[in-house]
N, C-alpha and C positions, 0 to 999 in steps of 0.2 A: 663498607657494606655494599654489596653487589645489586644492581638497579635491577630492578623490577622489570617481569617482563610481559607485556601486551602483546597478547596472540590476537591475530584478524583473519578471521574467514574471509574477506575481502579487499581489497582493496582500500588505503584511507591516502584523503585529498591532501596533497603538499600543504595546505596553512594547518589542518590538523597534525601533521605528523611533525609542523614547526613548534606547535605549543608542547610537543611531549619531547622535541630533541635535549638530549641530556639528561632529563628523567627518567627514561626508558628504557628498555631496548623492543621496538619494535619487528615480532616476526610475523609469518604468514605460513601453516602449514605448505608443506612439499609437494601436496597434490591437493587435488579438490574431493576427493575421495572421501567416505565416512572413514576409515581406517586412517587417513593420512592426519583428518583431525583427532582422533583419538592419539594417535603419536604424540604429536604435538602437546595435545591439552597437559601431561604431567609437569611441564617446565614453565607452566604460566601462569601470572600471578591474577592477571586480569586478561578477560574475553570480551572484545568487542566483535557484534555478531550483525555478517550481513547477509547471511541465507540460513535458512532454516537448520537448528540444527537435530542430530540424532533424537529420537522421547529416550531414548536410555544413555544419552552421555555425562550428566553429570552422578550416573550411577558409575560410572569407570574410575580411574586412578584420575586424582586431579587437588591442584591446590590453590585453586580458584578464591583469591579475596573477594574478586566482586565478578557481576557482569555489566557490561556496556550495548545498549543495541543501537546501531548507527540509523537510528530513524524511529520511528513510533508504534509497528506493528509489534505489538508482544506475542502474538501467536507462535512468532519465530520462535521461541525459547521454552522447555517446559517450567514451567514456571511453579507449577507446585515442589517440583523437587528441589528447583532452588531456593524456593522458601522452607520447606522441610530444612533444608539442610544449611537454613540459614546464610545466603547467599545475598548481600543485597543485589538488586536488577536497577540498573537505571537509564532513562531512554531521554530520546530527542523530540519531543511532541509538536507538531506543527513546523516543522524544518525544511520539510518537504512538502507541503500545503498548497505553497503556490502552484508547485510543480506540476503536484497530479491536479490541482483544479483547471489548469491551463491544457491540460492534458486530453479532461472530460470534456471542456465547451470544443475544443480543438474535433475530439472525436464527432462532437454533434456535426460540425462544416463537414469534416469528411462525408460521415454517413449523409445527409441532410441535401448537400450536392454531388455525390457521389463520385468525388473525385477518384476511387480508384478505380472504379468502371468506366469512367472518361480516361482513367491513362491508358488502360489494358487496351481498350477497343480502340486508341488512337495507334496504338502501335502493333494491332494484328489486324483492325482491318479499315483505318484510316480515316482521316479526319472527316467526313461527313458523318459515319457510323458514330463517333465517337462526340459530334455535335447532338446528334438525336438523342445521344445517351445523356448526357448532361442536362439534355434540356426536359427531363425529369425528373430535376431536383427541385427542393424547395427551400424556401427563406425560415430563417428561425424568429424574425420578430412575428410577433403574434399569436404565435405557437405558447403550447404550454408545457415547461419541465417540472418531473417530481424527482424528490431528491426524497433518497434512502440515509436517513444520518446526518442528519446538518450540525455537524461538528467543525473543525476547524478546515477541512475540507468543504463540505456541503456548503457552509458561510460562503466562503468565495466562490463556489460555482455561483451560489444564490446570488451574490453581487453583481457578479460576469453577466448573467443572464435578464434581470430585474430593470439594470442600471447601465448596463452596456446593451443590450437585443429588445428591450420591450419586452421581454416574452412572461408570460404568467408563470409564477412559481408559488408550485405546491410542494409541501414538507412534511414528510414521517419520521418523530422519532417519541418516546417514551412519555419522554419529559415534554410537550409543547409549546409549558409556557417559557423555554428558555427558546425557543424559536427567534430569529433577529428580527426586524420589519423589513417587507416586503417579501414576507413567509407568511403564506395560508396555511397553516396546519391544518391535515385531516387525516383520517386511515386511512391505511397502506392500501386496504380494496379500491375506495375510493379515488386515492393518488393514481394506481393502476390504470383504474375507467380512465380518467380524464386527460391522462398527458400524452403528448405525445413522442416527449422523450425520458425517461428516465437517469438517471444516476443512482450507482449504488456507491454509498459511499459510507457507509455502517461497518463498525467490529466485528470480527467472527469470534462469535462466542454460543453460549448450548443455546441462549434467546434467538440470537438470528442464523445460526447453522438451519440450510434451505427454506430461507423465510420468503426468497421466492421460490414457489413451488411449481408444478403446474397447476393448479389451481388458478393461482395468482397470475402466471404466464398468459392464461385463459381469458381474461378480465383484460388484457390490454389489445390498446385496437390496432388491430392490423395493421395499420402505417404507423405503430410505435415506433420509436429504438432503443434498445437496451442497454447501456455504458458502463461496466460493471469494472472498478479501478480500485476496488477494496479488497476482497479475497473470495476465489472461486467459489468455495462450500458457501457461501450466503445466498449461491444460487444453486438450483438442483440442476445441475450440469444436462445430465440427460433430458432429463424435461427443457430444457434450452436444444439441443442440438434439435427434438422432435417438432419444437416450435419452429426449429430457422428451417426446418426442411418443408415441414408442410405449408409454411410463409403466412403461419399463425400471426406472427407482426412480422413487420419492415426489415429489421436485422439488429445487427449489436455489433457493438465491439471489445473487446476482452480483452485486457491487460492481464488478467488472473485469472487460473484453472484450477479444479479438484487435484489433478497430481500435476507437479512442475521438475522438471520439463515436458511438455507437452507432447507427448508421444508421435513417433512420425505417419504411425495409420490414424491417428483419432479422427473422428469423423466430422469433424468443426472444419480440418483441413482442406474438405473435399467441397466445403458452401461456398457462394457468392455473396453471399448476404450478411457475410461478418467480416472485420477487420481483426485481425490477429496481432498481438506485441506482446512479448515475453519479458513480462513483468516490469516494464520500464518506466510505468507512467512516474514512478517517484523520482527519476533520474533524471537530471539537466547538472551542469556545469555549477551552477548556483546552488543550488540544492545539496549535491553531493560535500561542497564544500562549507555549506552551513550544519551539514549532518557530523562532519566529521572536527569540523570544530567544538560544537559542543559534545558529542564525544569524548575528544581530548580534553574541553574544562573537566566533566565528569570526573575523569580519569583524577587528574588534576586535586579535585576538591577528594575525592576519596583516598589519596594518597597524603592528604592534609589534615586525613580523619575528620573532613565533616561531608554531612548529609547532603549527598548530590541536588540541584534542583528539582530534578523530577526522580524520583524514587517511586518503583511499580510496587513495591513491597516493604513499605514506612515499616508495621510491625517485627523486622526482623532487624530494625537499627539497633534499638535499646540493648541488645544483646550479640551487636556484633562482634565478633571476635579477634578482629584485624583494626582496632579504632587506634593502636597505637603510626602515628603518620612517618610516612617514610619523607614526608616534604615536609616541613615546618615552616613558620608562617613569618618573617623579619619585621621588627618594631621600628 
């Protein structure tokens, strides 16, 4: 019988692609193109997916046993149709956790001491200028962070900051008695008034699609900063660019945008008051490589016919239609 084969939208880390050598045959479409992965998809038997893919591609030709997403954001994937259509979905939850929470407190020193306005002004108009610039930053202990989402992210900002900075941490999310200690839970209005840094770090779903608004943009004070490391729409984009223009608050930083890649006129481009990264916060050498590991169990345990560990979509097991294992299990 001829090995299964694993299509990857992107790239997978050498220890994962060690746990599938032999089992597999690992490909990567020909381009990066939505066409190039439609090519692709009819020859594969499993999709591990690290960029968002088409809303209409698992309506195409394809003979998709499972999907795999190399990290935790489910929004990449439509997800109804794969359940429709009986697909199971299984992801890597918290793999990438440290990453972006090192990510967010990292953003706070930037913004906070304004290292990239000291490097710019040190090397256009020289180190005195570029002392005076700096020497309008501020310290994070004492200060106070709210955090949007304290899930397996928000936790370790909340840790970082609490337990490493002194700084006061407030926390919004639905549920508050699962809040950890050294979490003051209150609403989101409330979180807003009083901190002066934020993290967003919440799922985008129809609840928090622009759950900052400008409303909410409104409520924070002027020397906030905004750290948004979770997905663009949780914030109302526009009502942010109008905020950093009129220096409604202090600035932000954005890992993540309403449309990706980030267009080369957008007008985020043109502020000094934001730091810009395209989409990297999940990304470090350790990360990549724990994402793509479990990944590969995934793959692994679904090819063994049993129930990945983290399954988005349990209700479509009992009737999957690929349970017979192409790996079998030795006594």
């Amino acid at each position: 019988m001829s090995r299964p084969v694993v299509l990857c939208t992107g790239p997978i880390d050498p220890a994962g692609l060690a746990l599938l050598d032999g089992h597999v045959d690992v490909v990567m479409p020909p381009g990066a193109g939505t066409d190039d992965l439609a090519r692709a998809l009819p020859q594969a038997d499993y999709l591990v997916v690290r960029t968002f893919l088409p809303a209409d591609l698992l309506e195409r030709e394809h003979r998709l046993r499972a999907i795999v997403r190399h990290g935790a954001g489910l929004d990449m994937i439509p997800m109804e149709t794969a359940t429709r259509q009986g697909i199971p979905v299984a992801y890597v939850p918290g793999a990438n956790a440290q990453a972006v929470a090192e990510y967010v407190v990292g953003s706070f020193f930037c913004l906070a001491r304004r290292f990239g306005a000291a490097d710019a002004t040190l090397r256009t108009a020289g180190w005195a200028d570029s002392r005076r610039e700096a020497a309008q930053g501020l310290e994070l202990a004492g200060k106070t962070v709210g955090i949007v989402g304290v899930g397996a992210v928000g936790r370790r900002v909340a840790g970082m900051c609490d337990a490493g900075l002194a700084m006061t941490v407030l926390g919004y999310q639905p549920d508050p008695s699962r809040l950890p200690s050294g979490v003051r839970g209150v609403p989101l209005d409330e979180l807003l008034q009083r901190s002066d840094f934020v993290s967003v770090n919440c799922p985008l779903n129809d609840a928090t699609r622009h759950l900052i608004d400008a409303r909410r943009l409104s409520l924070m004070k002027r020397t906030a900063f905004l750290v948004n490391a979770a997905r663009g729409d949780v914030i109302d984009e526009q009502a942010l660019v109008a905020a950093l223009q009129s220096r409604a608050i202090g600035g932000a930083a954005l890992d993540v945008y309403h449309e990706q890649p980030i267009r080369p006129a957008h007008p985020l481009l043109a502020l000094d008051n934001v730091l810009l990264t395209p989409h990297v916060a999940a990304l470090t050498r350790e990360s990549v490589a724990r994402m793509s590991i479990g990944s590969a169990q995934a793959i692994l345990q679904l090819m063994r016919g049993e129930q990945p560990d983290h399954l988005a979509n349990p209700a479509v097991w009992a009737a999957w239609p690929h349970r017979a294992p192409y790996l079998r299990t030795t006594t």
